[in-house]
Structure formats: structure tokens, C-alpha cells
N, C-alpha and C positions, 0 to 999 in steps of 0.2 A: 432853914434849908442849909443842907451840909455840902461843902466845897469836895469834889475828889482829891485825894491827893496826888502831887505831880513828883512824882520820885526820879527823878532825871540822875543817875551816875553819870559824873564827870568821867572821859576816857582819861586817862594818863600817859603822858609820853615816854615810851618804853628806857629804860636807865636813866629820865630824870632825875634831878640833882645839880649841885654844882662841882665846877672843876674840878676842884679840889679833892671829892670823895669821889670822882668818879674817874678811874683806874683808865690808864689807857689799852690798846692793845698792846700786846707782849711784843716788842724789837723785830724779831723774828717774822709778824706776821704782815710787818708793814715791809712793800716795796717802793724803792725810791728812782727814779730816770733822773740821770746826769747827760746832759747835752752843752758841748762845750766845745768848741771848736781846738782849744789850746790842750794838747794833751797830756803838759804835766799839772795844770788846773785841774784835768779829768781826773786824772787816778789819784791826785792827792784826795778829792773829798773824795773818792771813792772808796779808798784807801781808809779818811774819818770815819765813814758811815759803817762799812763793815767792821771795823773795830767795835765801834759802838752797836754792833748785833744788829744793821739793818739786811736787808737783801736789796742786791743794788743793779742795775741798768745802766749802760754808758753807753752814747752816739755822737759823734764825732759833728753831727752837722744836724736841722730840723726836721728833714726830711727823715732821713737812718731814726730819727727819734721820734718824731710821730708812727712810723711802720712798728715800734716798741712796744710803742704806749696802744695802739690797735688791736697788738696779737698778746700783749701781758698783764694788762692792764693795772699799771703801775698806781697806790693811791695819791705819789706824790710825785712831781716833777720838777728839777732843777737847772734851769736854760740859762745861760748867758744870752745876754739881752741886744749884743751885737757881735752878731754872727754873719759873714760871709754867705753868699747864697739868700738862705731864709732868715730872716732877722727872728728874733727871741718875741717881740711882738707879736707875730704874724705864727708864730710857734704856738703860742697862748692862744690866740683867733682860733687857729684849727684843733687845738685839744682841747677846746670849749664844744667843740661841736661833735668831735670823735668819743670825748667819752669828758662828760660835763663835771662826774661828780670829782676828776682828779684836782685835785690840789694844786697850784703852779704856783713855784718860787724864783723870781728871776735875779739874778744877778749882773751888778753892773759895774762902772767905774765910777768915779765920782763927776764927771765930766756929762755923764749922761743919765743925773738925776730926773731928770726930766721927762726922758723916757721910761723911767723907772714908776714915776707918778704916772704916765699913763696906760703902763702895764695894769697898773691900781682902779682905774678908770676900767679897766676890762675886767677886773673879775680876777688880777693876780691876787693871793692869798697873803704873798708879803716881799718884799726886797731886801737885798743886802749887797751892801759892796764890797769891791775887792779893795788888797786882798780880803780873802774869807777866812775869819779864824774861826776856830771850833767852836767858842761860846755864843758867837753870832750864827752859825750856824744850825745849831740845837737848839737853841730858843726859837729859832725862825720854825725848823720842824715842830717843834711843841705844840707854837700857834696853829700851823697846817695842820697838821692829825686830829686837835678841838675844833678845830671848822669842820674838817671832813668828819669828824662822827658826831657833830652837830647838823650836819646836811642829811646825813644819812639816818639819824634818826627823824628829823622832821622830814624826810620822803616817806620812810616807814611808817610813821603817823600818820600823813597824807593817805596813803593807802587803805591803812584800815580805817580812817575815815568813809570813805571811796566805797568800802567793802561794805562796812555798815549800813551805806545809805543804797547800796542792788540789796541788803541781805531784806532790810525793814521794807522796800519795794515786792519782793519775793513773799515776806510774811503777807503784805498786804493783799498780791494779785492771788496766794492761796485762800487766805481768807474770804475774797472774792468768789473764788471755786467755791469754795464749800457752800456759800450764800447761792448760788448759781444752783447746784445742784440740789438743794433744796426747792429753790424755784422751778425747776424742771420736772422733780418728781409730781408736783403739784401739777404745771403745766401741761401733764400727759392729759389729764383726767380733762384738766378745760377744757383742751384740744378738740379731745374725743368726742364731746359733747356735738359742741355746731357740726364738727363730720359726720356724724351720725346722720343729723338732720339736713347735712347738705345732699347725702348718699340716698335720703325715703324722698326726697324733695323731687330729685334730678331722676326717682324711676317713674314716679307720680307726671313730670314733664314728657318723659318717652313713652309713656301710656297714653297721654294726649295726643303727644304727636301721631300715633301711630293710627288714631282716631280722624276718618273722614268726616267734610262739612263740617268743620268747625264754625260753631255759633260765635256771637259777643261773648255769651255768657263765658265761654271755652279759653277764650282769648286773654279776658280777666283772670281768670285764675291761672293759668299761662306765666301772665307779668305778675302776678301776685307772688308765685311759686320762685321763679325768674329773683326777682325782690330778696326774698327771705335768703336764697342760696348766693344774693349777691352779700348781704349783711350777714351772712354766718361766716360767708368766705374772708369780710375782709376783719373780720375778729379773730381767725383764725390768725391774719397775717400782720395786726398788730400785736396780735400775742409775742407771735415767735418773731417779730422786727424790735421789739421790747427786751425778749432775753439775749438778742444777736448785741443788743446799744450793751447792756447790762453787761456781757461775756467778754467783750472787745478789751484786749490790753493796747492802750493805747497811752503814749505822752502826755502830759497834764495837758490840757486846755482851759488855758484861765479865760474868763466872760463872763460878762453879766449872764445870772443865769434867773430864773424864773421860777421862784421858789411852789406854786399856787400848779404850776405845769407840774414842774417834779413830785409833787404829792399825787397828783394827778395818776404821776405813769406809774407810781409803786404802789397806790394802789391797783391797778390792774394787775402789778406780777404776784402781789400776794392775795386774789380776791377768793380765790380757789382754797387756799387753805385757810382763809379765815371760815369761807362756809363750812369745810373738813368741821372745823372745832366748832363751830355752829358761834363765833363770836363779830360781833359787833363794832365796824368801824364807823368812828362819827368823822368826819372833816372838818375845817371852819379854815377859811382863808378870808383874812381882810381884802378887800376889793384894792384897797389903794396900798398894797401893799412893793414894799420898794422891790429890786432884785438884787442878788447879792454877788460879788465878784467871786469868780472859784472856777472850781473843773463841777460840772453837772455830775459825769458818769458818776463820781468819787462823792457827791453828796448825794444822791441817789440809794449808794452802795448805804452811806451812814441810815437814811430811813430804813430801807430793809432790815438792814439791822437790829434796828431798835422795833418794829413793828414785831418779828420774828420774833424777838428777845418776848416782846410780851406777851406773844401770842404761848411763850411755852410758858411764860411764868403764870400764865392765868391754867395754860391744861395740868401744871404741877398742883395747883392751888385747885383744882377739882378733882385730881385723884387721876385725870384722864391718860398721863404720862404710865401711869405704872399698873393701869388696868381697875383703876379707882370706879368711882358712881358715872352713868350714862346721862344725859340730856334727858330729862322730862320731854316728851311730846304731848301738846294737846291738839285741841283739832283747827287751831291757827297754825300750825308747823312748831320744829322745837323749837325748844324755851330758849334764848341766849344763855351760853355758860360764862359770859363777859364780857367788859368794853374795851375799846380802846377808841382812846380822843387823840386826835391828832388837830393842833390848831398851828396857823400861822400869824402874826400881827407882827406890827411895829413899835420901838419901844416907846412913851412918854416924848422922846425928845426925837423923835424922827431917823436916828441913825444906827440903828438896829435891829433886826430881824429878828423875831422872837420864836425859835418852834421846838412846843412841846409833843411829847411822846409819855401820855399817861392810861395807865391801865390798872383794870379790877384785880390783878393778881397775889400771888404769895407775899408779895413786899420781899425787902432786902434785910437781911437782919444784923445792926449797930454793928455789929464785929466784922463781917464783910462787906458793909458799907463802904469802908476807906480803901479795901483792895481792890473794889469789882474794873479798876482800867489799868489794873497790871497785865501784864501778857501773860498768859497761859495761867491764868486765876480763874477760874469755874466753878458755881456752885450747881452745875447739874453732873445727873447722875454719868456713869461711867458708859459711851458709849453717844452723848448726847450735848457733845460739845464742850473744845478743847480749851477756851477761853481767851481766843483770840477775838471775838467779833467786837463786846466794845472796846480793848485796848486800839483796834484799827477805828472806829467811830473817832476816839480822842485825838488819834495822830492825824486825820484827817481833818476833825473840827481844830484840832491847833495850826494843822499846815491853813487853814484858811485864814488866819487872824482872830479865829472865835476862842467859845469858850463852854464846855458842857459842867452843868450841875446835874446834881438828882437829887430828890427828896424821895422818903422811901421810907417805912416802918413796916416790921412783920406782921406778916396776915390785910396789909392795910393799901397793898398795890404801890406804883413806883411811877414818879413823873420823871421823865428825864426834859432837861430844857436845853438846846442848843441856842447859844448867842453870834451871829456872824454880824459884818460890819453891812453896813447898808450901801448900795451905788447911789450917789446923789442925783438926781432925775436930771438937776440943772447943767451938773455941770461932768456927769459920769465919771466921778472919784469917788474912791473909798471912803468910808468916813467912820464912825467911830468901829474899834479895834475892843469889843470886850468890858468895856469901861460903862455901861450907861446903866441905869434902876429898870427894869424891865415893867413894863404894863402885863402882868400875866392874867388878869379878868377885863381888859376892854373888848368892844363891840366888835365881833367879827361874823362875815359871813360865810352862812353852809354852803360849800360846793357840790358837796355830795353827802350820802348817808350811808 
């Protein structure tokens, strides 16, 4: 049995590297706020910086210099730390909150080291005292500009983090659609069935009623009639309460969920189109079988899936996809044009959920074996599916702690096995994570056929 491959690209954080090689912005592009109460302290660094090619800002007091940094949004700021009015601290305080990602350099005396360590304590970028000579003060920029385009690229990161995980939600809830709308085409035809016979039922009833002296005999078939149009109705309304659970975008819902159920309800949304292809679903759930922690809907989505998946790889493998040989009928109904086994059990040592998805079909052939759970990798024909379904199977069986294989040879059909962690009965914890020998021929029982 062959492992998928798990091809996971590392993202990269955009101008990665170190200091050294990597180039600051050009003078020019950086603005600097100088706030300083003493006004030949102001315009001398003011005076430094524009020499040295910065673009520069000066306010006289914290308040003139926060209204600065609000409307220009300077990437670095340079406060004297004891200021009349609003102190240089309380300066830092409030451009932490006005605009988070500037830079702040405060400047002190030596006398108010102290202060200067608890500028540090908030989030100042760096200090220096007076006087302020130029080398001290350029080194001090240096450092500020590599924090702030170190801030600024891990926000940037953060972000298309951010994007990735609505973009891979998105793939998923389409991929969802598609699975949907396959189920729905299907759906019509079930639909129509029990309405049919709800519609001969309910004229057959108003024929009666309209009938005086009704006997027993009358009565009976009455509640007989009564019966059948109550049980076609409420298959109608588990049909469609099945594809409303199935369509629903909703939040993850982690819970014990009930693996023996959930086979239960997929087969019902795809019963219709197995008959369509005239193929053959077996079930087998072990009775003591554990449940497994997760979102339902989202494992639900993974059987359709994989049922779907078999169902076309068995109608490719009879020609039935592209106008190939028809179904033998004899006078028992048609012949099956294939199987599909769907079992569930637990592993050897109790802490794993075992469920396989095997079928009579084409098989998988060695060279797309290793691709078949990249994204948009398909080996049907054009028109017939884009090769999102099992990449979303994998990212789902990973999001739950499991783990999918397949075995598979051409002409020879395809087992697919998911492995999820078990809920412990005793004590409702996870328990093993992917790691256990799986029992794939122990004793289980039929739910259904």
C-alpha cells in the first residue's frame, strides 16, 4: 500500500534574508517627527536629518505632535522624554494606539535613565541621550527602520497567511457546490418518485371520500392510503433536510460525531445515483464502533466524495462515461455494472477508526498514483471534474488529525482508507492521531446493502 504524497510549499516571508543584504528604503522615503519642547534641540536634529536626505516633522509639544503623526503618518518619531504639558511617555502611550506600526525614539538626560528604561518597557524602539550627537543618532535610526520593516513585513506575512486560510475555505465551500449539485441533479429524479405516488394516493383518498356509507372495508384502505402518503412524504423531507445539513456553510463544529450515522445519511444522498449506474453499495459498520472527534458536515462532504469518485471510476471502467456498452438486463432486473464497499471498524488497539472506500473500477495508474491529492490534478475527461474533490478529502482528513491512503492498480479498482483518531468512551478524549496498524479484514457488521 502506497502513502499519497504530502507536497506542502513552505510560504516565504516576502524580502527575507538578513540585514545585511537587505537594502533599506531610500532616505528620501523615510519620514521622521521630532517633538521637543526646546527649540534649538528641535531644528538642530532637524537640521541632522535633512542633511542626511530624511523628510522631517517638528512639534514643539505631544499634543502639536501626535495631531502630526495622525494626519502624516510619520514611520519614525523622535520625543524628548520630559516635556512640559504631556510627558514623552504618555507621547509613546498614545502613538502606540494612533498608528502602532511607527517607530518611537525617545530622548533623555542622563538623570532620567529610568524613564528612559520604561519608555523600553512600552514598546520604545530605542533611547538616547543628550546631548545628541549625530553617530548616536543614526545608529539609533538604523535600528528603528530594521524593526519597522521587520514589523511590517511579518504583518504582510500575517496577512497572506490570513488570505490563504478564507482562499483554501473558499476552494473547500466550492468544492462543496459542485458535490451539492451533483447531489441535487440526482435528487430531482428521487424527489419525483414518492410525489408522484403521493399525488395517485391523495386522488384515490378524495375518490373515497366523496363516496357515501362508507364501510370498514372503506376505512381501511382510507388509513392504508393515509400511511403510504404519510411515508412518501416524510422521505421526501428527509431527502431535502439532508441536502439543506449537506449545503449549509457553516463554522466548523468540532464533536464526537458518529461515524455508522454519517454513512447512514450519505448513503441516502447518493442512493439515486447509484441506482442511475445500476451499481451496488455494500456497508458494514462494526456495532462497537468508537466516534470520532471532528465537524460531521466536513466528514460527511469527505464520503460523498470518495463514493462519487467511485461511482465514475467504475461508469469510466465500463465505457458508460463516454457512450461505452449498456447494462445486461435479465428478468431479475439489471446485472450490477459494480461494487462499492464501504466498511467501518476500529483498529487492533482500539484507538482508531478505520473507513474504507473500495471499488470495482478503472484503478489508478502508478504514475498518477502520487499526484491524485494535488489540487486541480484530474484524470477525467474535460468537462467532468476539475480535481478539486480529493485534494479537499485530504485537507479535511488532515484538519481532523487523520490520515488517507490508497491502494490502487490499473483495471484493478481503488481502496481508499481514511484513518481518524478515536473518542475514548471513558473518558471522551482524542486518542491516537494517525499512528496505529489498522485491522482492515476484522469482523464487522452489515447496516445496510
Amino acid at each position: 500500500m502506497s502513502d499519497p504524497c504530502n507536497r506542502s510549499a513552505a510560504a516565504e516571508i516576502p524580502g527575507a534574508g538578513t540585514p545585511e543584504n537587505r537594502p533599506l528604503l531610500p532616505k528620501e522615503s523615510w519620514t521622521i517627527l521630532v517633538i521637543d519642547d526646546e527649540p534649538d534641540v528641535r531644528d538642530v536634529m532637524v537640521i541632522s536629518l535633512e542633511d542626511a536626505g530624511y523628510s522631517t516633522l517638528s512639534a514643539p509639544d505631544g499634543e502639536t505632535g501626535l495631531a502630526l503623526l495622525a494626519s502624516h503618518g510619520p514611520q519614525i518619531l523622535i520625543t524628548d522624554i520630559k516635556m512640559p504639558g504631556m510627558s514623552g511617555l504618555e507621547v509613546l502611550k498614545q502613538a502606540r494606539r494612533i498608528r502602532p506600526q511607527t517607530q518611537v525614539i525617545v530622548t533623555t538626560g542622563f538623570a532620567d535613565i529610568k524613564k528612559a528604561v520604561t519608555a523600553l518597557q512600552h514598546d520604545a524602539s530605542d533611547f538616547i541621550t543628550k546631548p545628541v550627537d549625530d553617530t548616536t543618532l543614526h545608529l539609533a535610526l538604523k535600528r528603528a527602520m530594521e524593526r519597522y520593516r521587520n514589523q511590517k513585513e511579518l504583518a504582510d506575512y500575517t496577512r497572506l497567511l490570513e488570505q490563504t486560510v478564507l482562499n483554501q475555505e473558499k476552494i473547500l465551500h466550492q468544492e462543496k457546490m459542485m458535490s451539492l449539485g451533483r447531489l441535487a441533479a440526482s435528487m430531482v429524479h428521487e424527489i419525483n418518485n414518492p410525489l408522484s405516488g403521493i399525488l395517485n394516493y391523495l386522488q384515490l383518498m378524495i375518490r373515497l371520500a366523496d363516496k357515501p356509507d362508507w364501510d370498514d372495508a372503506r376505512r381501511v384502505r382510507f388509513k392504508d392510503y393515509l400511511a403510504v402518503v404519510y411515508q412518501e412524504t416524510r422521505r421526501c423531507a428527509d431527502l431535502v433536510s439532508g441536502l439543506l445539513q449537506f449545503s449549509r456553510k457553516s463554522s466548523l463544529q468540532s464533536g464526537p460525531v458518529d461515524i455508522c450515522e454519517l454513512i447512514g445519511y450519505s448513503k441516502m444522498l447518493c442512493q439515486h445515483r447509484l441506482e442511475l449506474a445500476s451499481i451496488v453499495l455494500e456497508i458494514f459498520c462494526d456495532p462497537d464502533i468508537s466516534k470520532v472527534p471532528g465537524d460531521a458536515n466536513q466528514l460527511q462532504q469527505c464520503l460523498i466524495n470518495l463514493i462519487f469518485n467511485a461511482i465514475d471510476a467504475i461508469e469510466a471502467g465500463s465505457g458508460a462515461e463516454s457512450g461505452g456498452r449498456e447494462n445486461t438486463v435479465s428478468d431479475a432486473g439489471p446485472k450490477p455494472s459494480g461494487r462499492i464497499s464501504l466498511t467501518a471498524q476500529m483498529d487492533e488497539a482500539g484507538r482508531q477508526v478505520c473507513i474504507q472506500v473500495k471499488d470495482t473500477g478503472r484503478g489508478i495508474s502508478p504514475e498518477d498514483l502520487p499526484r491524485i491529492f494535488e489540487p486541480f490534478f484530474t484524470t477525467k475527461r474535460n468537462g467532468h471534474g476539475v480535481g478539486l474533490g480529493l485534494s479537499t478529502v485530504y485537507g479535511i482528513v488532515e484538519h481532523h488529525n487523520g490520515t488517507i491512503t490508497v491502494d490502487s492498480a490499473k483495471g484493478q479498482g481503488a481502496c481508499f482508507i481514511i484513518r481518524l483518531p478515536a473518542v475514548d468512551q471513558g473518558t471522551g478524549e482524542m486518542q491516537g492521531k494517525g499512528d496505529a496498524t489498522m485491522n482492515d479484514t476484522g469482523t464487522a457488521k452489515e447496516t445496510s446493502g
